[in-house]
C-alpha positions in Angstrom: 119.8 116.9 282.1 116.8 117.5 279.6 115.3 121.1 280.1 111.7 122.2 279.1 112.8 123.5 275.9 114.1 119.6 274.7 110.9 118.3 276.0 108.6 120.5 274.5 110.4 120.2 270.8 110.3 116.0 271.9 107.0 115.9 272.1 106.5 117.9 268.6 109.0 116.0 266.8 107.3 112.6 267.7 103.8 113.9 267.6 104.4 114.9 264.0 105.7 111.3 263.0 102.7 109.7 264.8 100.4 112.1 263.0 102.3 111.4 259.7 102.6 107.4 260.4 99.0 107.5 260.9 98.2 109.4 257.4 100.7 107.3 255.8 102.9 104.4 256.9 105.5 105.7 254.1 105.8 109.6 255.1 107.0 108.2 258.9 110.7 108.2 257.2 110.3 111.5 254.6 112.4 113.9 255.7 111.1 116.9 257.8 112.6 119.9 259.0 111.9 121.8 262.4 112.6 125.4 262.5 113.3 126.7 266.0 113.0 130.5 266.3 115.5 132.6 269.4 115.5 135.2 270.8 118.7 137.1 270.4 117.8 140.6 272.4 120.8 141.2 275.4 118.2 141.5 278.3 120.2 143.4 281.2 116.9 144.4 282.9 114.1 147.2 282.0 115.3 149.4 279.2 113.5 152.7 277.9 112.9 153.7 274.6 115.3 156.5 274.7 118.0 154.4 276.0 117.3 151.3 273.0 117.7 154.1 271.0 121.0 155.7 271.8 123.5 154.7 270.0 126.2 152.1 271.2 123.4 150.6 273.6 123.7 147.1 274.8 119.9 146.6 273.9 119.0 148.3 270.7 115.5 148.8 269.4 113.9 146.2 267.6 113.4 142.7 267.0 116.6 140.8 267.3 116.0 137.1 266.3 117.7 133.8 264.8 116.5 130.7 263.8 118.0 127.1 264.2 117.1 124.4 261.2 116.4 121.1 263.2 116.2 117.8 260.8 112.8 115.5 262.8 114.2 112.4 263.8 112.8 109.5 261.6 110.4 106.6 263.2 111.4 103.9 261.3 112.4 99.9 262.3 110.0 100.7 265.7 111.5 103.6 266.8 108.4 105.7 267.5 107.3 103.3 270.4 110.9 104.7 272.1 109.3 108.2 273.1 112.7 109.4 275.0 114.8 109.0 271.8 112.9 112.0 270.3 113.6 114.1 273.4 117.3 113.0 273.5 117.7 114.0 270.2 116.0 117.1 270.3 118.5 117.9 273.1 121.7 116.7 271.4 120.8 118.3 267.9 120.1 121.6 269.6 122.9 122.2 271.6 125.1 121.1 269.2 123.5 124.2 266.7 123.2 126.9 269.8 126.9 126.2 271.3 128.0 126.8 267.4 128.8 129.7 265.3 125.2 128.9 263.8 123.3 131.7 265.4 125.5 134.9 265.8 126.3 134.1 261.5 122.7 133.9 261.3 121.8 137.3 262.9 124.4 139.1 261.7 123.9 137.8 258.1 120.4 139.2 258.4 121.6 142.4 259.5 124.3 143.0 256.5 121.6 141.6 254.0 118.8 144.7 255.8 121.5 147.2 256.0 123.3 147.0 252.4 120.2 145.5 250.1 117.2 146.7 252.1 114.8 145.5 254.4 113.2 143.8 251.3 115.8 141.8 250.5 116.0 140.7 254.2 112.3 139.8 254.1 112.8 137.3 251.7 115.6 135.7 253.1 113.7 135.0 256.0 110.5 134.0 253.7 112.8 131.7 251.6 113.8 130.1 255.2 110.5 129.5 256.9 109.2 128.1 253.5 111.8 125.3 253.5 110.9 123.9 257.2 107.6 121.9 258.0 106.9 123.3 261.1 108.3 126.3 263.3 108.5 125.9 266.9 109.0 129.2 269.7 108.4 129.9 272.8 108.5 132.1 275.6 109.4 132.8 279.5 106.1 134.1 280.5 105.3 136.2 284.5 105.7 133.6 287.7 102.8 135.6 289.0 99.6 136.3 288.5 99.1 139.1 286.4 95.9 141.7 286.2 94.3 143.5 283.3 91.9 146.0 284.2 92.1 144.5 287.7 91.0 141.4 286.3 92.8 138.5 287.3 94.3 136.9 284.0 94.0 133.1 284.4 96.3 131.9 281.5 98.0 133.3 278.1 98.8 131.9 275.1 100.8 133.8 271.7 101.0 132.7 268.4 103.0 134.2 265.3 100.7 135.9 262.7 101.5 137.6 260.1 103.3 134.7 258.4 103.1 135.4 254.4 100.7 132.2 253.1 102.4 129.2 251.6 105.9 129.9 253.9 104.9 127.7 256.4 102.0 125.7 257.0 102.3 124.8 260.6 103.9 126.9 264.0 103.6 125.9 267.4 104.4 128.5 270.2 104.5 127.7 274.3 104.5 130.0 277.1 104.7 129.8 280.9 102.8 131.0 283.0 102.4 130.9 287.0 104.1 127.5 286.4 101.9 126.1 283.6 102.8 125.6 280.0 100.2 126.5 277.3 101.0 125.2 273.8 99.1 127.0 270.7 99.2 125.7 267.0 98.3 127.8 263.9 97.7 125.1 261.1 97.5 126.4 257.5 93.5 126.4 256.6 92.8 122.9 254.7 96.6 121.6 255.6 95.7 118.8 258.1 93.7 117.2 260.2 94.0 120.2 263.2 91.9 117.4 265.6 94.3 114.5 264.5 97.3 116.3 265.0 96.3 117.7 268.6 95.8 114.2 269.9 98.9 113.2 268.3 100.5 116.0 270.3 98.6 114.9 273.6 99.4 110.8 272.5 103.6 111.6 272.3 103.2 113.8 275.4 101.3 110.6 277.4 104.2 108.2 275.9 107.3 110.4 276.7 105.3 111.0 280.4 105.1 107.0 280.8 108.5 106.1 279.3 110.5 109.0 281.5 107.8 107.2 284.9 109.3 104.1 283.9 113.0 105.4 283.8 113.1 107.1 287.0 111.4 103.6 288.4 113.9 101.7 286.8 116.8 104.1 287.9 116.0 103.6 291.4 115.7 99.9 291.5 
């Protein structure tokens, strides 16, 4: 069973390769690198700040992340016109990095780099990271219900990552729920790309893996 998650990271795997098909026939088979960021916090419900501070807690203070290096799927001998490939791969490749060893290493390696060489030191791992993917994907769980600021009704939300240091990654694409609808947001390096080509790429490979999953479920039940 494909979750939102494999969908989402579907549709930006094969609306990258239409966008870079469309720039160049030749770059639909270069090799391109996804990197998915996670969430590693223990969420057992509502937490102080005096109790992520104490010592031994099962959520500590901070940011407690990890990050999954995904390989996009190449487009080549007609591939690209098989939109549920992308998603199936997305899933498979995915699963196979979360159910491994891949992301506890990951955050504790961070961790023993902050703690014995600095937070410096730690800061350019990650930097080193993020500069050797194309394009970094997150996302998350946002309210179910409407939410109020200033006791005005908030109709939809959106996050991206900022602070990114310039020339570490030129393209990040974030999703969040909300009241049952997803928002997608993309940050584009200034000058990059074609931001206007590479949304409709994103909205063409969401309209193909719509029609090709239609077409499955018809073809399922006949």
């Amino acid at each position: 069973m494909q979750t939102v998650n494999d969908v989402i990271t579907g549709i930006t795997f094969l609306g990258a390769r239409l966008y870079m098909q469309d720039k160049n026939i030749k770059s639909q088979n270069s090799r391109s690198t996804l990197l998915v960021l996670l969430n590693t916090r223990n969420v057992n419900g509502y937490k102080s700040v005096k109790e992520m501070m104490t010592v031994g807690t099962k959520a500590p203070w901070g940011n407690h992340v990890a990050f999954l290096q995904v390989s996009v799927p190449k487009s080549s001998n007609g591939e690209s016109f098989d939109p549920i490939k992308f998603v199936l791969r997305a899933q498979k490749s995915i699963k196979r990095k979360r159910n491994s060893m891949a992301v506890p290493l990951i955050g504790q390696m961070i961790e023993t780099i902050r703690k014995y060489r600095g937070s410096e030191a730690a800061a350019k791992f990650i930097h080193k990271t993020l500069r050797n993917s194309s394009i970094g994907l997150t996302n998350i769980i946002g309210p179910v219900e409407q939410m109020a600021l200033a006791n005005q009704p908030v109709n939809g939300m959106y996050f991206m990552v900022v602070g990114v240091p310039c020339g570490s990654q030129s393209i990040v694409i974030t999703a969040v729920s909300y009241m049952q609808t997803l928002r997608l947001a993309v940050g584009v390096e200034k000058g990059f790309l074609d931001l206007q080509k590479f949304k409709m790429c994103l909205e063409n490979a969401f309209q193909l893996i719509l029609e090709a999953a239609g077409k499955s479920v018809v073809t399922d039940h006949i």
